[in-house]
MIVO-864667 format. One record per residue (C-alpha): residue number from 0; residue in one letter; x, y negated, z negated. Coordinates in Angstrom, 2 decimals. Example, Ala and Ser with C-alpha at 12.3 -4.5 7.8 and 13.67 -1.06 7.14 Angstrom:
2
<pt pos="0" code="A" u="12.30" v="4.50" w="-7.80"/>
<pt pos="1" code="S" u="13.67" v="1.06" w="-7.14"/>
This chain:
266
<pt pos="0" code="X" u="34.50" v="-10.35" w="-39.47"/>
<pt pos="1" code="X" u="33.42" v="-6.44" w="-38.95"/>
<pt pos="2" code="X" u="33.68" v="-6.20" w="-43.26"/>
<pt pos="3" code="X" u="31.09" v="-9.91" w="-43.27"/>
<pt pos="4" code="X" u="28.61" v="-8.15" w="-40.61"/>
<pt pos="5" code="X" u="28.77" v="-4.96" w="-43.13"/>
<pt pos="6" code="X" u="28.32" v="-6.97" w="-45.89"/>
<pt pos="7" code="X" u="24.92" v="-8.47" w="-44.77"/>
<pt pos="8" code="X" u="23.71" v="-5.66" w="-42.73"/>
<pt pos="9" code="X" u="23.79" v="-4.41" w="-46.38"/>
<pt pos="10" code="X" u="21.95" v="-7.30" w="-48.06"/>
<pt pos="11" code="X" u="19.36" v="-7.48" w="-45.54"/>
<pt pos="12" code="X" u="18.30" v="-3.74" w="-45.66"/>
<pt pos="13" code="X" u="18.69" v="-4.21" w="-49.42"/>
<pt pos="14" code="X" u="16.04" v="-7.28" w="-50.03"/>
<pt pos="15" code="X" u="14.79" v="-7.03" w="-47.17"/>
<pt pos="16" code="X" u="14.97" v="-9.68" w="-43.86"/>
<pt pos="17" code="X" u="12.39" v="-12.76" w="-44.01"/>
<pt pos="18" code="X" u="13.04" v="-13.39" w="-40.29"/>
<pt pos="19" code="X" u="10.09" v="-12.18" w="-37.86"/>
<pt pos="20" code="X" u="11.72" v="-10.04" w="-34.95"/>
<pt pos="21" code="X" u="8.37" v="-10.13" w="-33.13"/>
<pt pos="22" code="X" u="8.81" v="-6.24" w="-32.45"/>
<pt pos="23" code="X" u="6.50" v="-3.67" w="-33.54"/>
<pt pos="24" code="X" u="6.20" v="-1.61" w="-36.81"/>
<pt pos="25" code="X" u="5.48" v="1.06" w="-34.62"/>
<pt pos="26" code="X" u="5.72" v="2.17" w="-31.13"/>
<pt pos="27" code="X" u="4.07" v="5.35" w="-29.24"/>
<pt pos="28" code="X" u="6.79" v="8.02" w="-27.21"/>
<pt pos="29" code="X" u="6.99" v="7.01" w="-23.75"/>
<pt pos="30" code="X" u="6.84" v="3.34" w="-24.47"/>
<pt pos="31" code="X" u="8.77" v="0.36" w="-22.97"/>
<pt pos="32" code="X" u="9.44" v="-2.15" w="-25.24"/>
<pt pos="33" code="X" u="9.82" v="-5.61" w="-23.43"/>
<pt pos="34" code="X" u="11.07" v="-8.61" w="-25.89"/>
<pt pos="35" code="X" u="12.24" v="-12.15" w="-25.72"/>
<pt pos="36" code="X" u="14.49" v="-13.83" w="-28.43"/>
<pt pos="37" code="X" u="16.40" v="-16.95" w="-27.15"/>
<pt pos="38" code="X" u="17.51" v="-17.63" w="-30.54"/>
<pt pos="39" code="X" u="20.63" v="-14.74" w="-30.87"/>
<pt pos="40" code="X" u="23.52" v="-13.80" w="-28.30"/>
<pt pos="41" code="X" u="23.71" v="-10.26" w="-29.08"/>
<pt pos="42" code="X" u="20.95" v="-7.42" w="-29.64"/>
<pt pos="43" code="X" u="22.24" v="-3.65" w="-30.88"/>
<pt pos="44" code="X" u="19.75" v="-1.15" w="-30.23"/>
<pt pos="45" code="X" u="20.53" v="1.87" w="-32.58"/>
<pt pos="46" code="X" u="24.26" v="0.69" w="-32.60"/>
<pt pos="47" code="X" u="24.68" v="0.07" w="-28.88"/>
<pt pos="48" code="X" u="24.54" v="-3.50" w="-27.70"/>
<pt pos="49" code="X" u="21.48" v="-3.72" w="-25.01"/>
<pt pos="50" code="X" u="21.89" v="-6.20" w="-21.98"/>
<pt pos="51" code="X" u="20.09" v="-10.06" w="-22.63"/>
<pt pos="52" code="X" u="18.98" v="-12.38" w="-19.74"/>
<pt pos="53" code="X" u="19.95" v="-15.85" w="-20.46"/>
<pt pos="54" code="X" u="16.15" v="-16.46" w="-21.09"/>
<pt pos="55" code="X" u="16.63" v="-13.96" w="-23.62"/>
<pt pos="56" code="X" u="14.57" v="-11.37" w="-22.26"/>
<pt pos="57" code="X" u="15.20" v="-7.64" w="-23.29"/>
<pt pos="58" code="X" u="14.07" v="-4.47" w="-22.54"/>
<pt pos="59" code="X" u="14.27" v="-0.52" w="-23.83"/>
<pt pos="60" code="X" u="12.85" v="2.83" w="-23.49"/>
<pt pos="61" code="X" u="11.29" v="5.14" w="-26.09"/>
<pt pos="62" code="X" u="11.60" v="8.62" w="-25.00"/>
<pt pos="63" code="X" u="9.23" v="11.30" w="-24.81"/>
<pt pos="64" code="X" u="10.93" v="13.28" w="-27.75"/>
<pt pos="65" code="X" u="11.85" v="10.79" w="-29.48"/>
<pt pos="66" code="X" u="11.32" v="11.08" w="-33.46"/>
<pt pos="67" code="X" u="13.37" v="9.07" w="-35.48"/>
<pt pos="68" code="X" u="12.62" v="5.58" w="-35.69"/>
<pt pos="69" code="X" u="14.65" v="2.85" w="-34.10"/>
<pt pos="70" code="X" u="16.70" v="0.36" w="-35.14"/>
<pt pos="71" code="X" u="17.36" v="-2.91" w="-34.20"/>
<pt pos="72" code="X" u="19.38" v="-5.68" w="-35.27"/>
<pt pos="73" code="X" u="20.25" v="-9.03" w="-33.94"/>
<pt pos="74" code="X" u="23.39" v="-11.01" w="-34.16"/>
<pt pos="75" code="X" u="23.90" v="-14.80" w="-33.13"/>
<pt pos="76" code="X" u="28.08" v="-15.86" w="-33.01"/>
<pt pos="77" code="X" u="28.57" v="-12.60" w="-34.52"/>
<pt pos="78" code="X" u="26.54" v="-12.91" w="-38.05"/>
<pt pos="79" code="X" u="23.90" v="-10.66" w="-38.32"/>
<pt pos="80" code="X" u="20.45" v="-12.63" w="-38.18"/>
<pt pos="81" code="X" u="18.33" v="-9.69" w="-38.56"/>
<pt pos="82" code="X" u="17.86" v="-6.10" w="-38.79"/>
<pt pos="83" code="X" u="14.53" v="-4.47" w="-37.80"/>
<pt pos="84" code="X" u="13.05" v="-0.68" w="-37.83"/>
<pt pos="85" code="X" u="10.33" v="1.03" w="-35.53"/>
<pt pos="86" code="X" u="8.44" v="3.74" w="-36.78"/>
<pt pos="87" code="X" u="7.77" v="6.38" w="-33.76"/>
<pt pos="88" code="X" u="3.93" v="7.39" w="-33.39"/>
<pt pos="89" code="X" u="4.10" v="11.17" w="-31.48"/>
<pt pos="90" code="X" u="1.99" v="11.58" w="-28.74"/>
<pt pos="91" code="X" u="0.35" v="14.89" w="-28.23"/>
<pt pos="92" code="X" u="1.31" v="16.13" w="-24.52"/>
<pt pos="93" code="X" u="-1.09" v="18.56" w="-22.37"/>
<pt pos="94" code="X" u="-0.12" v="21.97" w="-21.23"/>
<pt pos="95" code="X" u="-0.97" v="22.76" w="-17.15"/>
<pt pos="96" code="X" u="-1.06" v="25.39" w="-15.48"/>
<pt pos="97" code="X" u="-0.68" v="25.64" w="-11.48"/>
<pt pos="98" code="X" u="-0.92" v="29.25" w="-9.89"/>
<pt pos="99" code="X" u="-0.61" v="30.62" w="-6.16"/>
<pt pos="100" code="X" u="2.77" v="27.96" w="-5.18"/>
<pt pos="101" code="X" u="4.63" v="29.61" w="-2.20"/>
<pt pos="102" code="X" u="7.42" v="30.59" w="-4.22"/>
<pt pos="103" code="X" u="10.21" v="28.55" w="-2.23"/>
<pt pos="104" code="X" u="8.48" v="25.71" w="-3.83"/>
<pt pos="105" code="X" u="8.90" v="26.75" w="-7.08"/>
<pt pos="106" code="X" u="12.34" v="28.55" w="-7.46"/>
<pt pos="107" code="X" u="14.45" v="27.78" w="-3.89"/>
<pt pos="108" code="X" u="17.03" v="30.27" w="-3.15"/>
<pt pos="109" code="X" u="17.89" v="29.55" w="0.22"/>
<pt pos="110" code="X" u="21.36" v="28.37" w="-0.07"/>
<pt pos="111" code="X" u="20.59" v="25.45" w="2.50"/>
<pt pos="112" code="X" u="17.86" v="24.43" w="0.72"/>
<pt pos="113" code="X" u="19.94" v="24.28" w="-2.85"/>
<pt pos="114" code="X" u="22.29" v="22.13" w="-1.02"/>
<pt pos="115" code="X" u="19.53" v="20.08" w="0.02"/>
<pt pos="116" code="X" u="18.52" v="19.48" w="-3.27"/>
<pt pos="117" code="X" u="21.58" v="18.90" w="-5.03"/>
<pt pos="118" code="X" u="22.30" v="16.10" w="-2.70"/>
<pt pos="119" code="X" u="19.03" v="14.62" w="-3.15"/>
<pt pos="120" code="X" u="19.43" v="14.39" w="-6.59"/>
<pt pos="121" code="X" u="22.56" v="13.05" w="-7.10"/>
<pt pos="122" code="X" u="21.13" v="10.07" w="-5.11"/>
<pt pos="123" code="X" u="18.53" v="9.58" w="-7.04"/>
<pt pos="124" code="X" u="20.72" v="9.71" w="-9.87"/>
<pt pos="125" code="X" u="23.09" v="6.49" w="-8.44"/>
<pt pos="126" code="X" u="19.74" v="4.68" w="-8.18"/>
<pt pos="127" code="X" u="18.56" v="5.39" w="-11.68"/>
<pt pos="128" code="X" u="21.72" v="3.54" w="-12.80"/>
<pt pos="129" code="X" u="21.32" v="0.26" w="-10.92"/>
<pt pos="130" code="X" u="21.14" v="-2.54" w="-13.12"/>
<pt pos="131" code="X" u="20.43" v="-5.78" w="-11.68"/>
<pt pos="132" code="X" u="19.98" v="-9.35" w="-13.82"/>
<pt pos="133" code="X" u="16.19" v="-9.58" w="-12.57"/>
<pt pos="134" code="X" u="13.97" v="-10.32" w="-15.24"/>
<pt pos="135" code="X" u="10.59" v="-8.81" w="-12.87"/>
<pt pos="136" code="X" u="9.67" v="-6.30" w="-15.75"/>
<pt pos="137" code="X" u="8.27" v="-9.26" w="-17.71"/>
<pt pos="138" code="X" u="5.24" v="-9.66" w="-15.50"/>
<pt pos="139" code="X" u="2.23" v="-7.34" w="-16.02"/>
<pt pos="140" code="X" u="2.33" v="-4.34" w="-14.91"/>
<pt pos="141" code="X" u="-0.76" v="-3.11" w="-12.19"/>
<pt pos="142" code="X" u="-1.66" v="0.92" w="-10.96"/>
<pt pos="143" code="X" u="-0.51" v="1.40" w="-7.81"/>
<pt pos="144" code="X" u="-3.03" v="3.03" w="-6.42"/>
<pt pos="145" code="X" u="-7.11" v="3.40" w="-7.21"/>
<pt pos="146" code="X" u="-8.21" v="7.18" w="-7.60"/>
<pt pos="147" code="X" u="-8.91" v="9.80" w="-10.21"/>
<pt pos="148" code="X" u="-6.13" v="10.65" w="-12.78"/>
<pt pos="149" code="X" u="-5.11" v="14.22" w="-11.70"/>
<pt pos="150" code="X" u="-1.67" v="14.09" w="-13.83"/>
<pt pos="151" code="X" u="-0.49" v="12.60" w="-16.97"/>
<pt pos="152" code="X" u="2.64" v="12.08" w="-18.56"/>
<pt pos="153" code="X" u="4.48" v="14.32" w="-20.63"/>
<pt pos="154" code="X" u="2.72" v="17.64" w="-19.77"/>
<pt pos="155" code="X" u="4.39" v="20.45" w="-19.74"/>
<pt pos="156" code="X" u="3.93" v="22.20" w="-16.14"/>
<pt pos="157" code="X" u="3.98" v="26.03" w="-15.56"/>
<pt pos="158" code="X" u="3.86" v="26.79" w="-12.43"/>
<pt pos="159" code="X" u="3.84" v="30.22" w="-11.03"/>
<pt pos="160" code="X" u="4.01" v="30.98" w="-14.77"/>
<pt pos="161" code="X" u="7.40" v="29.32" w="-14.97"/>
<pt pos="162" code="X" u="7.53" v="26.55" w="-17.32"/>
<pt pos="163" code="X" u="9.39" v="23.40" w="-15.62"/>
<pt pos="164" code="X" u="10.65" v="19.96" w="-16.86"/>
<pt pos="165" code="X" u="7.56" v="17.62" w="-18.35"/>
<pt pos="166" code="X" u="5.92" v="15.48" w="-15.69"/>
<pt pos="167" code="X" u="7.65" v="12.03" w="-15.71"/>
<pt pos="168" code="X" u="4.84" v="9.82" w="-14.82"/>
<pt pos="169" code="X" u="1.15" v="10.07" w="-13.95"/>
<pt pos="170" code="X" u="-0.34" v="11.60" w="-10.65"/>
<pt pos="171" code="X" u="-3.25" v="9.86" w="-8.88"/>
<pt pos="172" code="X" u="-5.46" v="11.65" w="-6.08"/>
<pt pos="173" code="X" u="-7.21" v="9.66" w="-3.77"/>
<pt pos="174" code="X" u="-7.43" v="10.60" w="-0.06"/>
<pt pos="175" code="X" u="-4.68" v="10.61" w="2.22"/>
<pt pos="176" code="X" u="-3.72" v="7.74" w="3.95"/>
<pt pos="177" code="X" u="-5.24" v="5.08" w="1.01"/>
<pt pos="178" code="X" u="-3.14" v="2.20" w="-0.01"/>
<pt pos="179" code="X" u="-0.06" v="2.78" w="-1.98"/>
<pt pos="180" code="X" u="1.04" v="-0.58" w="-3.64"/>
<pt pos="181" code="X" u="4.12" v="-2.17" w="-5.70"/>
<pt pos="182" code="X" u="3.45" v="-1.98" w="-9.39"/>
<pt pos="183" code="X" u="5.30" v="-5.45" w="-9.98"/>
<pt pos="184" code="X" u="7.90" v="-7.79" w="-8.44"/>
<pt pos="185" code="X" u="11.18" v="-5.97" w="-7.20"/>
<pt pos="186" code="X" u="13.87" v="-4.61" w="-4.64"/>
<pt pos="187" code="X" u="13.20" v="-1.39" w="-3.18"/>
<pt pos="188" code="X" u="16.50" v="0.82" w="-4.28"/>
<pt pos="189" code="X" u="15.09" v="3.58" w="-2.20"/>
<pt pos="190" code="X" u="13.17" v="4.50" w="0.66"/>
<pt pos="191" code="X" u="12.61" v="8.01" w="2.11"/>
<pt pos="192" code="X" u="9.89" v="9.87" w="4.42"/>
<pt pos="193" code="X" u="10.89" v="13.50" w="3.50"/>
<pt pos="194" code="X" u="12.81" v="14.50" w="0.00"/>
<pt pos="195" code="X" u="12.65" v="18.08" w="-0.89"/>
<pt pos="196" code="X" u="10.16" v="17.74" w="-4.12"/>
<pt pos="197" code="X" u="8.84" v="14.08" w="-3.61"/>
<pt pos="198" code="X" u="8.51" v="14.04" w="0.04"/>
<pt pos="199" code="X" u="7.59" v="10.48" w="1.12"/>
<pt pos="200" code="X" u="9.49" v="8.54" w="-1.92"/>
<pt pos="201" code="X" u="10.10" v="4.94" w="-2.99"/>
<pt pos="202" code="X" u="11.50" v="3.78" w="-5.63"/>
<pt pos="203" code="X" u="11.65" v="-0.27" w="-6.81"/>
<pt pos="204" code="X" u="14.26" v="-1.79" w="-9.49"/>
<pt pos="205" code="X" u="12.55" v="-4.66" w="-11.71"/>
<pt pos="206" code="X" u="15.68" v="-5.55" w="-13.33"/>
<pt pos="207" code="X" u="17.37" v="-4.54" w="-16.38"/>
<pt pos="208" code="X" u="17.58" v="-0.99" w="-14.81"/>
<pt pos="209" code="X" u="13.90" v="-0.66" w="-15.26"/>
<pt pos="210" code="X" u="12.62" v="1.05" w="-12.20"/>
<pt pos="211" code="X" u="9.30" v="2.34" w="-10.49"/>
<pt pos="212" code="X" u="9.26" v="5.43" w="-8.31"/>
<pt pos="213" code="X" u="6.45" v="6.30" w="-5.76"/>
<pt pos="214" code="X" u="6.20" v="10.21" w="-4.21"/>
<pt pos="215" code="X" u="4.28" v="12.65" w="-2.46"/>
<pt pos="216" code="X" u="3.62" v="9.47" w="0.24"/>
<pt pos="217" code="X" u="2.46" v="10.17" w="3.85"/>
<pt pos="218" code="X" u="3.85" v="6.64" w="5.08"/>
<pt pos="219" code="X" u="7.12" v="4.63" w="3.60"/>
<pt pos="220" code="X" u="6.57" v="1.40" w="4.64"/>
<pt pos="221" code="X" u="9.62" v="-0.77" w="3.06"/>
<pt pos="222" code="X" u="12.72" v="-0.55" w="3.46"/>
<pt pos="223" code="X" u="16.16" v="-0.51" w="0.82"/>
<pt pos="224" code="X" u="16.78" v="-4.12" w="-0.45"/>
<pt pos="225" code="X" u="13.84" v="-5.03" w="0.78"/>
<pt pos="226" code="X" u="11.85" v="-7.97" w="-1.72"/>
<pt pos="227" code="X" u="8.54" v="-6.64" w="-2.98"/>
<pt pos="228" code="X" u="5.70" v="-8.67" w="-4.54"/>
<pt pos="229" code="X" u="3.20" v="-6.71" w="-6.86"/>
<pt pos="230" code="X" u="0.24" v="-5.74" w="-5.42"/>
<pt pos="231" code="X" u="2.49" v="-5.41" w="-1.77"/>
<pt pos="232" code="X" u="1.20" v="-2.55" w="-0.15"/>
<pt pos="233" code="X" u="4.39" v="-0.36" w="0.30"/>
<pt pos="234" code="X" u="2.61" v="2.68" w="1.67"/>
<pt pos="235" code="X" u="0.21" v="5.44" w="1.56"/>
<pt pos="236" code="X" u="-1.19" v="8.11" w="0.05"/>
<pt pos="237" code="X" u="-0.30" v="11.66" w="1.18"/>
<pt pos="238" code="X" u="0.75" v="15.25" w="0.02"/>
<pt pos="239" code="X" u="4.25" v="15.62" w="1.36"/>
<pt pos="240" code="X" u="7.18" v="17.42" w="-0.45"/>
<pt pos="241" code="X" u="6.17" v="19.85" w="-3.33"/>
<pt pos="242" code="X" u="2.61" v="18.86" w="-3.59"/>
<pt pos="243" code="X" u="-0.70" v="20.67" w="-3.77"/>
<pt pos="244" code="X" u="-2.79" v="17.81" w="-2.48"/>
<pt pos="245" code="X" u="-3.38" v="14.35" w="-1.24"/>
<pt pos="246" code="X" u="-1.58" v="12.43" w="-4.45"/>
<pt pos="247" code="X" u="0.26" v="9.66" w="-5.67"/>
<pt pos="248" code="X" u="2.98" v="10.49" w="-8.10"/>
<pt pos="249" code="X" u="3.92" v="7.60" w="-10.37"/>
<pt pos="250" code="X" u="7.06" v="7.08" w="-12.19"/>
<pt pos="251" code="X" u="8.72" v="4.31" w="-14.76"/>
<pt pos="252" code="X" u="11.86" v="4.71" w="-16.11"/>
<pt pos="253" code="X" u="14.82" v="2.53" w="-18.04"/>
<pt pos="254" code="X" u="18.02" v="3.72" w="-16.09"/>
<pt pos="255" code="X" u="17.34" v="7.86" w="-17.08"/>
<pt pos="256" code="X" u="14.71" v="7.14" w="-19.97"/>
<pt pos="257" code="X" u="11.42" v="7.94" w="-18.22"/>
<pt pos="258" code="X" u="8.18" v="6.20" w="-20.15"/>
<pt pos="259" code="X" u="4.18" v="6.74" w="-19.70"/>
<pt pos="260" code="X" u="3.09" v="4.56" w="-16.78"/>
<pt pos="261" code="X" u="-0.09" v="4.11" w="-18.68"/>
<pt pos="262" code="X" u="0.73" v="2.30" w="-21.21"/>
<pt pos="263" code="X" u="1.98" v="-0.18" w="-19.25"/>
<pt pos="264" code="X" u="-1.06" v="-0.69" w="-17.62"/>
<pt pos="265" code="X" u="-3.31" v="-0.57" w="-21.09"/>
């Protein structure tokens, strides 16, 4: 059986595949690629098997660095039907600068504080890997909050003239207290009034390990496993954790595969 699936993954990037995979030619970094094929039982994203709802639903992240295209292929009672490529499209990222942090904030060295951290993030790490049989991520995504664009994703950040990790979503500022709501459908995975970085921080699953993650917030108003319906408020605007101002920090990831929130929404 393996040498028969060789033999026409051959043919078919030989001649050529007549099938339509509906997926694009091309995709732009930070995208998530949401696809439906109720036709096949098995879908191998660059040789890994991805997960399928029963609807046939699919879903995968293109990273911000990725480069090489991406290939797909999809099998139905284990014979190759198809074998598709997507061409990456590079985005050009922003550099920003923020000066005058209290340096705490930018390099901790309190040993407390490290400790703080460390366990902080290795709970946010447990929920990135959550990966429920939800099929939310389907519906249209909405912004979670109305105000001007103050960050946007994949910028590099130097702050204090240290360069840090690229931002992993897109920060809105509006005035504190303003409505924070849920981007789509989900269960809230997370729910905390005072992380180290993120302060006030939510974060929703909408199945398939995609996830959305809400910071900086002056008010948590769900709770875990609580059932959220988009456009839910879930809290409020605020400028808790490491922040330099009333702000809504907006996240969307695949399990650790962060994308660009706004290309979800356009």
């Amino acid at each position: 059986m393996i040498l028969k699936i060789k033999l026409i993954i051959f043919l078919l990037l030989f001649y050529g595949s007549a099938h339509s995979l509906n997926l694009p030619q091309e995709i732009m970094q930070g995208s998530l690629v949401i696809g439906q094929d109720s036709k096949v039982d098995q879908i191998i994203r660059d040789g890994v098997s991805i997960k399928l709802s029963k609807e046939g639903y699919y879903v995968f992240a293109v990273g911000r660095d990725r480069v090489d295209p991406i290939s797909i292929t999809k099998i139905l009672n284990d014979e190759v039907v198809s074998i598709n490529e997507i061409k990456i499209i590079q985005q050009d990222y922003e550099m920003q600068r923020i000066d005058g942090l209290p340096e705490q904030m930018v390099t901790p060295l309190d040993d407390d504080i490290l400790e703080r951290i460390i366990s902080e993030n290795e709970v946010i790490k447990e929920k990135k890997l959550i990966d429920s049989d939800h099929i939310f991520f389907v519906n249209q995504f909405i912004i979670p909050a109305q105000g001007i664009i103050s960050g946007v994703f994949g910028s590099q950040r130097i702050l204090n003239g240290k360069a840090k990790s690229p931002h992993r979503g897109i920060d809105i500022a509006a005035a504190e207290g303003e409505p924070v709501i849920a981007t789509n459908d989900g269960i809230v995975i997370l729910a905390e009034n005072d992380l180290y970085y993120t302060g006030g921080t939510i974060m929703i699953e909408h199945g398939h390990g995609v996830k959305s993650i809400y910071a900086h917030m002056s008010e948590v108003d769900v709770q875990v496993d609580d059932i959220v319906l988009k456009n839910q408020r879930i809290g409020a605007i605020g400028s808790t954790g490491r922040s330099t101002g009333p702000h809504l920090h907006w996240g969307v990831m695949h399990m650790n595969t962060y994308v660009d929130p706004n290309l979800l929404i356009n």
